[in-house]
DORO-212023 format. One record per atom (N, C-alpha, C, CB): atom name; x, y, z; residue number from 1; residue in one letter. Coordinates in nm, 3 decimals. Glycine has a CB too. Layout:
% residues N
node atom->CA x->X y->Y z->Z n->NUM res->A
...
//
This chain:
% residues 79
node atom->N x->0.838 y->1.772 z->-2.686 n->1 res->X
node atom->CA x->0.951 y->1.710 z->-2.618 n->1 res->X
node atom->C x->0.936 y->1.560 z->-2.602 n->1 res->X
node atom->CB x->0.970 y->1.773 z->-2.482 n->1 res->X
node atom->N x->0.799 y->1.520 z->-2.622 n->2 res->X
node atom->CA x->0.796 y->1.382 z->-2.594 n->2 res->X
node atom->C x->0.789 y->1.321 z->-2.444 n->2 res->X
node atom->CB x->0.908 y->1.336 z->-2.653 n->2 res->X
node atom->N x->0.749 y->1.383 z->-2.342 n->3 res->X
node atom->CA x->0.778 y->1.327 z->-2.231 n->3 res->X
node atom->C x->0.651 y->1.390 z->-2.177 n->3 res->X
node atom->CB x->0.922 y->1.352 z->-2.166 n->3 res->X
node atom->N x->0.599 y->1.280 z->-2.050 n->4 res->X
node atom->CA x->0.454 y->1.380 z->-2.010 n->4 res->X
node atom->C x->0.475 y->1.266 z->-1.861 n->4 res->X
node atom->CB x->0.247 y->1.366 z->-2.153 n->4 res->X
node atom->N x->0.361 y->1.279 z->-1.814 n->5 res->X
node atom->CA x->0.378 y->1.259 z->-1.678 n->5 res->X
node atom->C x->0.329 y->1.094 z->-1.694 n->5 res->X
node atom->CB x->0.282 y->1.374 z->-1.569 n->5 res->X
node atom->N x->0.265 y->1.033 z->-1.779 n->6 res->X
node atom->CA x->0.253 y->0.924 z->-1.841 n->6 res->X
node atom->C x->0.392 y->0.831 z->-1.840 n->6 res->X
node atom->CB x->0.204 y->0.961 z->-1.971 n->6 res->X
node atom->N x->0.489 y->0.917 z->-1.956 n->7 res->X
node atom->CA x->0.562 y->0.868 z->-1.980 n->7 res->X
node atom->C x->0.702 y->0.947 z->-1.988 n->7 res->X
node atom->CB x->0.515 y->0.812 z->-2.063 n->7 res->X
node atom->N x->0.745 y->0.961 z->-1.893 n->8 res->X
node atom->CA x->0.848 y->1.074 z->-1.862 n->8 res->X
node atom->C x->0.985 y->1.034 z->-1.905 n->8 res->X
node atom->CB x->0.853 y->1.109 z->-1.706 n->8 res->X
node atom->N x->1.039 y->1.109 z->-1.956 n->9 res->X
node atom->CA x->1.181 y->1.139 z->-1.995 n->9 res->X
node atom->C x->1.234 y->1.208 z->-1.910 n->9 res->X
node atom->CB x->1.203 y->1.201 z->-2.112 n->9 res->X
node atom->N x->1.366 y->1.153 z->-1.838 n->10 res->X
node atom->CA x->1.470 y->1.235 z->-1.759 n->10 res->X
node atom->C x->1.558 y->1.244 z->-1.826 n->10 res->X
node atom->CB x->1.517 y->1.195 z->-1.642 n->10 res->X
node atom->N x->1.601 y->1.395 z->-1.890 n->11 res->X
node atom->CA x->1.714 y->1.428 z->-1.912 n->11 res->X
node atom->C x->1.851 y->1.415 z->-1.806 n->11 res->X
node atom->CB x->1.685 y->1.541 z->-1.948 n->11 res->X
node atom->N x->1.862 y->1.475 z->-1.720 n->12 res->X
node atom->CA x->1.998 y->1.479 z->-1.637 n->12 res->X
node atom->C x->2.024 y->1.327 z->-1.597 n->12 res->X
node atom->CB x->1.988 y->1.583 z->-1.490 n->12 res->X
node atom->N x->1.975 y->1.277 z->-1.512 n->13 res->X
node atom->CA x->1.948 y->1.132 z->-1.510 n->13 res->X
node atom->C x->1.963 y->1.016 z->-1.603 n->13 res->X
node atom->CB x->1.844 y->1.127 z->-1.491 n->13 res->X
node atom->N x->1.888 y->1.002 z->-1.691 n->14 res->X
node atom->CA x->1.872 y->0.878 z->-1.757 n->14 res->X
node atom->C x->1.911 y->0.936 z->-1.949 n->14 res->X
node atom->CB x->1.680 y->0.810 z->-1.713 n->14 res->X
node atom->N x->1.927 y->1.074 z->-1.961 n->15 res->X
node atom->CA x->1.961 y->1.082 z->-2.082 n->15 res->X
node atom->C x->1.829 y->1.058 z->-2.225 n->15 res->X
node atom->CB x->2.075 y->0.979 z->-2.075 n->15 res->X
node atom->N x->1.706 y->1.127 z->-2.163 n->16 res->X
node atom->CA x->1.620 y->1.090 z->-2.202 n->16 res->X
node atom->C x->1.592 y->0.953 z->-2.308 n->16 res->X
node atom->CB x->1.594 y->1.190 z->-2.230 n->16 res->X
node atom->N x->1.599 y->0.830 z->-2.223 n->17 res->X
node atom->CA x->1.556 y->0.733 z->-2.238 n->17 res->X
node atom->C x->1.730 y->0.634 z->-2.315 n->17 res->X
node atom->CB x->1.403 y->0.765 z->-2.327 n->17 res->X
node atom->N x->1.807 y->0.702 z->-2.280 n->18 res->X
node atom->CA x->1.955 y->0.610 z->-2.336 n->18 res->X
node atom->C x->1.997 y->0.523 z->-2.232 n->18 res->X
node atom->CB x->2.100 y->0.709 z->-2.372 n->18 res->X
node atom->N x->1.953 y->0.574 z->-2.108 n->19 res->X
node atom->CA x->2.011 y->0.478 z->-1.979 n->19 res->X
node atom->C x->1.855 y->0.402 z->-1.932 n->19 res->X
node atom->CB x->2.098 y->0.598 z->-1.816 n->19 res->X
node atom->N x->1.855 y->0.278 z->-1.911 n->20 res->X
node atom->CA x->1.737 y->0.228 z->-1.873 n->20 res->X
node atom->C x->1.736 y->0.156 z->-1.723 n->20 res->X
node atom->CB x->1.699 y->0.134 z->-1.982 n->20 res->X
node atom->N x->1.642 y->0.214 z->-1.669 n->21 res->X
node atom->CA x->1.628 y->0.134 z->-1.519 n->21 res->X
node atom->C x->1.541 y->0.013 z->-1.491 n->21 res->X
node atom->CB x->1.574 y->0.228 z->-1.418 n->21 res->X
node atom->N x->1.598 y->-0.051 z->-1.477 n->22 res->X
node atom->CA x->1.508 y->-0.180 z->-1.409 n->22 res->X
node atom->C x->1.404 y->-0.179 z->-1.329 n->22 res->X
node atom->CB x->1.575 y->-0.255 z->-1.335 n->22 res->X
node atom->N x->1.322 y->-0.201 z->-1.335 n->23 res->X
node atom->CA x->1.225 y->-0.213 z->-1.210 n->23 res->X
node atom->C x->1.226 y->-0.252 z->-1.126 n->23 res->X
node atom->CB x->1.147 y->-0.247 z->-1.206 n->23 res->X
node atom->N x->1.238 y->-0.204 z->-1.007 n->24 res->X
node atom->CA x->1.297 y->-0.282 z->-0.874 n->24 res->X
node atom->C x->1.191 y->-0.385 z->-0.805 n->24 res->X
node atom->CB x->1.340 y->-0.166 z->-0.751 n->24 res->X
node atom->N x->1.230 y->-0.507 z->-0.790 n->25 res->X
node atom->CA x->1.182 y->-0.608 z->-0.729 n->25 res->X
node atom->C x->1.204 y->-0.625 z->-0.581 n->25 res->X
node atom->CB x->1.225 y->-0.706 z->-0.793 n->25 res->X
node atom->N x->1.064 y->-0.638 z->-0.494 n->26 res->X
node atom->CA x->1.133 y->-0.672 z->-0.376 n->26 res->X
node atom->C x->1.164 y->-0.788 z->-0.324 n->26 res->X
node atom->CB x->1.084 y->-0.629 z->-0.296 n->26 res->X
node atom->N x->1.325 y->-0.811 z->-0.294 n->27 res->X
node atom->CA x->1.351 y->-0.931 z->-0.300 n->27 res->X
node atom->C x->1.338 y->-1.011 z->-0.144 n->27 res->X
node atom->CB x->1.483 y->-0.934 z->-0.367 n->27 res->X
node atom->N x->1.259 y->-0.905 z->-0.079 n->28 res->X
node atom->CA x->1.337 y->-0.946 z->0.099 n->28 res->X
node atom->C x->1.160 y->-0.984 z->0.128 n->28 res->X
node atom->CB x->1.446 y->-0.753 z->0.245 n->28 res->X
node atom->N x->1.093 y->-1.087 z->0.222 n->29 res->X
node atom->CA x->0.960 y->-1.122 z->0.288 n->29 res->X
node atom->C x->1.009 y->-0.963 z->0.387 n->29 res->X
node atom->CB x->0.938 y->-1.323 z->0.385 n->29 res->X
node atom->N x->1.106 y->-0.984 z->0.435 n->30 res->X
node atom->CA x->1.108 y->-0.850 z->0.544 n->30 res->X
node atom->C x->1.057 y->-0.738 z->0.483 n->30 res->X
node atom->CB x->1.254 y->-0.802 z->0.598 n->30 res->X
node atom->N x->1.117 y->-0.689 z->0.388 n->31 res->X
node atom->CA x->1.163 y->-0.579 z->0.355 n->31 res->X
node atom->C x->0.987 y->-0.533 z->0.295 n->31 res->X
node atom->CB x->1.314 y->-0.592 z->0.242 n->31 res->X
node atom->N x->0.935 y->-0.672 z->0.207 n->32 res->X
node atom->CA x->0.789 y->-0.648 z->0.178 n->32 res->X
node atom->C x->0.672 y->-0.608 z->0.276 n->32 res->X
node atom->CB x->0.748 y->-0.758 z->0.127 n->32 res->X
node atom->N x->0.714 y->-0.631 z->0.388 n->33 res->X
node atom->CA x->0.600 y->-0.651 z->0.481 n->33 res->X
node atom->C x->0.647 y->-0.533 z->0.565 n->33 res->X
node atom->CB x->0.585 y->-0.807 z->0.561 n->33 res->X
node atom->N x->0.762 y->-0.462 z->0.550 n->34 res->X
node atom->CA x->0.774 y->-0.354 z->0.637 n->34 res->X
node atom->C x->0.764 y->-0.228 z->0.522 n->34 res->X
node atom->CB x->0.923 y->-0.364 z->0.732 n->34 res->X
node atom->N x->0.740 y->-0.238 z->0.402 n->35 res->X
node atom->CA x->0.650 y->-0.143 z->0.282 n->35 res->X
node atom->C x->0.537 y->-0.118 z->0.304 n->35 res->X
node atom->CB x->0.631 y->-0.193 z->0.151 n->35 res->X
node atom->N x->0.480 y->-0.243 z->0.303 n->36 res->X
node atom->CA x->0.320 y->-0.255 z->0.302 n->36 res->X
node atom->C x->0.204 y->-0.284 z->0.415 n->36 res->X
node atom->CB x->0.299 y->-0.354 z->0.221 n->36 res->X
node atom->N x->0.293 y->-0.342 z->0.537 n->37 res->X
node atom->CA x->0.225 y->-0.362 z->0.609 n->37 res->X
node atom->C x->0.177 y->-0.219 z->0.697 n->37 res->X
node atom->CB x->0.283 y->-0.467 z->0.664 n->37 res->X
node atom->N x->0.053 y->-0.237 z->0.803 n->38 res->X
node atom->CA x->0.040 y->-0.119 z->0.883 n->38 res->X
node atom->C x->0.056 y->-0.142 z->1.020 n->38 res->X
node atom->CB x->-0.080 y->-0.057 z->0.864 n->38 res->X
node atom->N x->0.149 y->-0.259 z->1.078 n->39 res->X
node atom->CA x->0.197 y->-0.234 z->1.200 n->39 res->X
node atom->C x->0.221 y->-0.108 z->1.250 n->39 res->X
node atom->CB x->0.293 y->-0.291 z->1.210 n->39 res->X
node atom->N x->0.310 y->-0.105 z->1.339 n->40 res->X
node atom->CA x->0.345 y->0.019 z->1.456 n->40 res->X
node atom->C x->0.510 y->-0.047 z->1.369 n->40 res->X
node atom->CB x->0.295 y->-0.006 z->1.701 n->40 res->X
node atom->N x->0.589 y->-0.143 z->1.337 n->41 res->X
node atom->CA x->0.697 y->-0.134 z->1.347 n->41 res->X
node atom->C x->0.731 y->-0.117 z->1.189 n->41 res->X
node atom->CB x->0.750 y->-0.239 z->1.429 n->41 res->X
node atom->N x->0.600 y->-0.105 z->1.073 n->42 res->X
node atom->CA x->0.583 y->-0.123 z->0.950 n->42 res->X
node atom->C x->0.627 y->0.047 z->0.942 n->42 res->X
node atom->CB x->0.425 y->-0.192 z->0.896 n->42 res->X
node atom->N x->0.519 y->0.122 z->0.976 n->43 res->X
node atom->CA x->0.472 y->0.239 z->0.989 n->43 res->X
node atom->C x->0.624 y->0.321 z->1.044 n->43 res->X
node atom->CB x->0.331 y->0.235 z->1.092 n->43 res->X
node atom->N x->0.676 y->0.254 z->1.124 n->44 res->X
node atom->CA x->0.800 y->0.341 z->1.177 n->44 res->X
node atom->C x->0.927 y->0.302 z->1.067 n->44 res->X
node atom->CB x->0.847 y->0.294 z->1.358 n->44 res->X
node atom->N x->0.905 y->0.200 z->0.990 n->45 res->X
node atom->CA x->0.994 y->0.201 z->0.906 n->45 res->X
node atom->C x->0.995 y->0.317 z->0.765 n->45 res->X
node atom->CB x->0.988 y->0.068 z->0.874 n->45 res->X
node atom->N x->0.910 y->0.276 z->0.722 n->46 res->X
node atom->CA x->0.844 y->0.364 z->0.636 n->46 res->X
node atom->C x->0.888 y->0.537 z->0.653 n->46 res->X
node atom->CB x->0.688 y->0.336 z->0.666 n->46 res->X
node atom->N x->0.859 y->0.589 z->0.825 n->47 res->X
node atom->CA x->0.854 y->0.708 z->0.805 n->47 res->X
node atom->C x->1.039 y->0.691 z->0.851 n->47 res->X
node atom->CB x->0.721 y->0.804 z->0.898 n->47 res->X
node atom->N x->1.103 y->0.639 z->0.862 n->48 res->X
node atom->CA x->1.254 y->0.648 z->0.895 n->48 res->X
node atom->C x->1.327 y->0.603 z->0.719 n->48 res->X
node atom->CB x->1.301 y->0.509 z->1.051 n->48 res->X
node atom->N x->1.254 y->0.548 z->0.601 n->49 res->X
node atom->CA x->1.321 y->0.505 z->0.554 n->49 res->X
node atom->C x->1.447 y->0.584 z->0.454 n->49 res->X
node atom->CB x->1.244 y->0.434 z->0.518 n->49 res->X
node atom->N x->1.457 y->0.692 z->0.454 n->50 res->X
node atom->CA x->1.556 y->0.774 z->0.418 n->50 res->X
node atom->C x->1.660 y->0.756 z->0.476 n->50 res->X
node atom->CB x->1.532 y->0.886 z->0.426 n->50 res->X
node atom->N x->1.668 y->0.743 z->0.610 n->51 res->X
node atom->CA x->1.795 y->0.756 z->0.735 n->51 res->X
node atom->C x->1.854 y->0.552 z->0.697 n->51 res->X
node atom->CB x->1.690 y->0.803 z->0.983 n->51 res->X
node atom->N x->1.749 y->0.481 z->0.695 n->52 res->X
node atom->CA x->1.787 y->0.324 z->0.627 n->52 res->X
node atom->C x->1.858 y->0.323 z->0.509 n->52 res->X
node atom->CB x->1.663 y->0.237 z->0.588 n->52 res->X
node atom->N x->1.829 y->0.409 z->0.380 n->53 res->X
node atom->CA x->1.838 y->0.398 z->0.295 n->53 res->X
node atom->C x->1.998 y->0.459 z->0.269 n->53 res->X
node atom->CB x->1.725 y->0.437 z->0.248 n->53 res->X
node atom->N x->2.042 y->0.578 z->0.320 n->54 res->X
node atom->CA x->2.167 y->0.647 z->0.330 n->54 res->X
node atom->C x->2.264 y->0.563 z->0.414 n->54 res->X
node atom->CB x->2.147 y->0.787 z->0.389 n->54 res->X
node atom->N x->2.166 y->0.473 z->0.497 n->55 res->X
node atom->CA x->2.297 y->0.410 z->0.608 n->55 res->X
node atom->C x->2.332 y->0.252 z->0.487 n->55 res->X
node atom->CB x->2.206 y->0.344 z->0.845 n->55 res->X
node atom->N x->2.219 y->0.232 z->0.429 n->56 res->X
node atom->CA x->2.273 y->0.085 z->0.350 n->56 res->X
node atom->C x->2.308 y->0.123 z->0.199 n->56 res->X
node atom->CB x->2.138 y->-0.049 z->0.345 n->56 res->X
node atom->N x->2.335 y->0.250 z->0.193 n->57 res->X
node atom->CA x->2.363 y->0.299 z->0.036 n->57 res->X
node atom->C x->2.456 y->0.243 z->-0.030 n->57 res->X
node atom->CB x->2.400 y->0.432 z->0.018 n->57 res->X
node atom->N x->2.562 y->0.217 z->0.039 n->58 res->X
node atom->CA x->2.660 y->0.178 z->-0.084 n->58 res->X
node atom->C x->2.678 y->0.001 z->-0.047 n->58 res->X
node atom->CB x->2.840 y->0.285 z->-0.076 n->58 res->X
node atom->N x->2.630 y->-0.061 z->0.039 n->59 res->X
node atom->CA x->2.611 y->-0.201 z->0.013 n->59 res->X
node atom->C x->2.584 y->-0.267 z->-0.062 n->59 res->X
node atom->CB x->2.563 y->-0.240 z->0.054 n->59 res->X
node atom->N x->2.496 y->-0.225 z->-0.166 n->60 res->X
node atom->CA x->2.414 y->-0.276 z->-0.297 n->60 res->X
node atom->C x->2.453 y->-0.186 z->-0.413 n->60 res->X
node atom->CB x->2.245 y->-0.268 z->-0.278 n->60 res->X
node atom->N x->2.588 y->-0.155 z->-0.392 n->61 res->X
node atom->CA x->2.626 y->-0.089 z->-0.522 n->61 res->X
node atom->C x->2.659 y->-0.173 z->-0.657 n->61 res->X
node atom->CB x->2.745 y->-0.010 z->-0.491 n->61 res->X
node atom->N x->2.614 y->-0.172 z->-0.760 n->62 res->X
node atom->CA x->2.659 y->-0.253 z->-0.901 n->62 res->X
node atom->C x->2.716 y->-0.147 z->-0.953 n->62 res->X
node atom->CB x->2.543 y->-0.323 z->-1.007 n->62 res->X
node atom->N x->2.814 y->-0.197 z->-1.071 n->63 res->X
node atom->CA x->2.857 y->-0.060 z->-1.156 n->63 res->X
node atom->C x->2.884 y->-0.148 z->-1.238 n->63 res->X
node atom->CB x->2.975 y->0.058 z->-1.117 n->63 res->X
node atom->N x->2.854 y->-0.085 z->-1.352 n->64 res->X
node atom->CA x->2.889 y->-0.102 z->-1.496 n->64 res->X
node atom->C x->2.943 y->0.005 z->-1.554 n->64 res->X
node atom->CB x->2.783 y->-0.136 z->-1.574 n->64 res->X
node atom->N x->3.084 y->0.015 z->-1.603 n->65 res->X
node atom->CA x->3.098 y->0.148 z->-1.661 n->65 res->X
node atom->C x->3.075 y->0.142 z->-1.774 n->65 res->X
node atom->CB x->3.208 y->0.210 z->-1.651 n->65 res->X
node atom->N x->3.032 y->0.321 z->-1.817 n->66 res->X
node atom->CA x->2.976 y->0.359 z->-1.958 n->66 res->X
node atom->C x->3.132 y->0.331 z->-2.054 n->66 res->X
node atom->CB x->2.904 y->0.557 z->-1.961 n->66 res->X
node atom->N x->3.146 y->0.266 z->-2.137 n->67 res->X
node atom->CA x->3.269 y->0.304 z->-2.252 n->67 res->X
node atom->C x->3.260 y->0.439 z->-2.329 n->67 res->X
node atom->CB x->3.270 y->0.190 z->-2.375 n->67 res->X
node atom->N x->3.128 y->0.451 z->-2.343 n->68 res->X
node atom->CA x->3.122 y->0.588 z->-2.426 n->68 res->X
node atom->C x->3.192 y->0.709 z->-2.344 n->68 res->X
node atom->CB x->2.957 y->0.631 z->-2.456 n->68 res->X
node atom->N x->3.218 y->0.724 z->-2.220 n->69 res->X
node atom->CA x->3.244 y->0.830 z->-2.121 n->69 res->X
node atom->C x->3.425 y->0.776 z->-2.140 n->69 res->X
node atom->CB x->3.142 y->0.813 z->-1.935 n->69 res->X
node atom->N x->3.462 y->0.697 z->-2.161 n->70 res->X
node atom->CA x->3.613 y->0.658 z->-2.185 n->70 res->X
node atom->C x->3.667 y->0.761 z->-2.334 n->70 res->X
node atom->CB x->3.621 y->0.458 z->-2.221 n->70 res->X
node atom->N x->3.557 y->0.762 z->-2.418 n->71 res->X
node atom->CA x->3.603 y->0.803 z->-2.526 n->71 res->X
node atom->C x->3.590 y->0.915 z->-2.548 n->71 res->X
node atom->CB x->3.571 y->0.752 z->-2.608 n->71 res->X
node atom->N x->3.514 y->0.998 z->-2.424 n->72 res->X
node atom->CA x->3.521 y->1.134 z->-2.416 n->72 res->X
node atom->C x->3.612 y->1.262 z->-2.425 n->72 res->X
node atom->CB x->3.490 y->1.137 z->-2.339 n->72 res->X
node atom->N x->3.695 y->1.210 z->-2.260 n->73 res->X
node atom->CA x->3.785 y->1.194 z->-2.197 n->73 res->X
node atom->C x->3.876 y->1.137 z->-2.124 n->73 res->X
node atom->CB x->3.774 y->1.220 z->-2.179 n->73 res->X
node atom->N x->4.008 y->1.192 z->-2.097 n->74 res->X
node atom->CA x->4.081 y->1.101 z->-2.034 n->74 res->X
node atom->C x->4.074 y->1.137 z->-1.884 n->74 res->X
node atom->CB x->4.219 y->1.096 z->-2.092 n->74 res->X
node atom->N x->4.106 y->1.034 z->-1.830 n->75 res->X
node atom->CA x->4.133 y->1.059 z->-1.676 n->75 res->X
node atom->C x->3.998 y->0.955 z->-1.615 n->75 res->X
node atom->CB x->4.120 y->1.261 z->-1.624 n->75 res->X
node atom->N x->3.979 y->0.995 z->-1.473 n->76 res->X
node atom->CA x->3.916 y->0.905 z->-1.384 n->76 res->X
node atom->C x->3.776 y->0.943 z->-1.360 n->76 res->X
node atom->CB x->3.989 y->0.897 z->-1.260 n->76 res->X
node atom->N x->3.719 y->0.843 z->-1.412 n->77 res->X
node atom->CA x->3.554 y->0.867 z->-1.444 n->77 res->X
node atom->C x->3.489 y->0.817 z->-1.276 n->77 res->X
node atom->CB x->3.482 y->0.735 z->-1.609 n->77 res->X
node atom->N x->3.404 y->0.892 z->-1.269 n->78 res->X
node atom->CA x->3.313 y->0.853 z->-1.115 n->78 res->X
node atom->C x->3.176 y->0.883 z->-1.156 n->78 res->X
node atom->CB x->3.354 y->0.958 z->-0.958 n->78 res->X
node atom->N x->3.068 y->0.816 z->-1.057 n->79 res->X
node atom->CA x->2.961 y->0.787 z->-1.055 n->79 res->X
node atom->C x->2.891 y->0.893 z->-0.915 n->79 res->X
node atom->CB x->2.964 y->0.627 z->-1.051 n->79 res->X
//
């Protein structure tokens, strides 16, 4: 199949290797130091960051639409 834990292929997701993800950079001094650091207010971020992550989800949305999904079908494509 070509894919191993090395170097993994996501089918459902990424279309084994047709959609490519960026590597996320952290762009925030905050945001770095409440990853890595081991405060008490580091540490409480960390274990809350799911409930952060769902509340700032669609703030940082980009979209690019696929054309290939235009030529599929017709009608109203969503993400």
């Amino acid at each position: 199949t070509g894919t191993s834990k090395a170097t993994p292929l996501f089918e459902r997701c990424c279309k084994k290797g047709t959609v490519v993800l960026e590597e996320y950079q952290i762009k925030s001094d905050l945001l770095g130091t409440l990853m890595t650091e081991m405060n008490s207010e580091s540490k409480h971020f960390r274990q809350n960051i799911t409930e952060y992550n769902c509340s700032l989800l669609f703030t940082a949305v980009q979209y690019t639409p696929d054309e290939r999904l235009a030529r599929l079908s017709p009608g109203i494509k969503y993400f």
